[in-house]
N, C-alpha and C positions, 0 to 999 in steps of 0.2 A: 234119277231125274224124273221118272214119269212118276213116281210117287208122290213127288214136291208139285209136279203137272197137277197131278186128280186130287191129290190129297189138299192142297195150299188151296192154290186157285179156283176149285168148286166149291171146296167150303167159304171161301169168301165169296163168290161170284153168285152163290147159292141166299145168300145173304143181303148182298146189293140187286140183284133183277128186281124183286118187290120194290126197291127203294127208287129204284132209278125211273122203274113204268110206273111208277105210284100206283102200285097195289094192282097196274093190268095182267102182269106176267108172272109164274112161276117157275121156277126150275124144275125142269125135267130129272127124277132120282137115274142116278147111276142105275145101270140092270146089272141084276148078277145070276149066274146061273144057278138054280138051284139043287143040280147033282153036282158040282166039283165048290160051291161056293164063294167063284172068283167073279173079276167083275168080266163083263162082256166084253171082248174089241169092238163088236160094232156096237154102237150107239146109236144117238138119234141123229148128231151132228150137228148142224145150224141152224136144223130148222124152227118154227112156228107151229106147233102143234095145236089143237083146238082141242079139249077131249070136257065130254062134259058142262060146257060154256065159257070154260076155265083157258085160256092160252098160256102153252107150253113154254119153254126157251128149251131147246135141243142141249143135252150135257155140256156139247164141246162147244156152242154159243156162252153155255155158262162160266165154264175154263174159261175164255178169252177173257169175257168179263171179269175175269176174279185178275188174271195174270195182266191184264191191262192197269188195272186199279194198282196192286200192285209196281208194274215195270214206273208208273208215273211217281209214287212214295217214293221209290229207289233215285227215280232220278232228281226230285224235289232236294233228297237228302242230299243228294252229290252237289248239288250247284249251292247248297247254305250253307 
C-alpha cells in the first residue's frame, strides 16, 4: 500500500503542482539516504518551502495531490 502511496500518487501529484499553481510550485523530490539507498520517513510534509526563489510543495502535500486527483477519477468512474 505504501508503495502505490509514493509510487502512484507523487508521480502524479509531482506532475499536476506545476499545472495547478501555473508554474508557482514545485515538487519537493523524495530524499533518499545515501548510505542504505531507501527513501527517508521523514520528509518535508506539507509544507511551503521557498529555496532559491523557487516555492517548494512538501512530498506528502504532493501525495495528497496525486491521491486526491486520483480518489476523484475513481469516483467520476463509479457514478458513469
Amino acid at each position: 500500500m505504501e508503495a502505490i502511496f509514493w509510487g502512484v500518487a507523487y508521480t502524479t501529484g509531482r506532475v499536476l503542482v506545476p499545472i495547478i499553481s501555473f508554474g508557482n510550485w514545485i515538487a519537493e523530490p523524495i530524499q533518499i539516504n545515501p548510505e542504505t539507498g531507501k527513501k527517508e520517513k521523514k520528509q518535508t510534509g506539507l509544507k511551503l518551502i521557498v529555496k532559491s526563489g523557487k516555492t517548494h510543495l512538501g512530498a506528502m502535500g504532493v501525495c495528497l495531490v496525486g491521491f486526491c486527483f486520483w480518489g476523484t477519477v475513481i469516483t467520476i468512474l463509479l457514478i458513469v
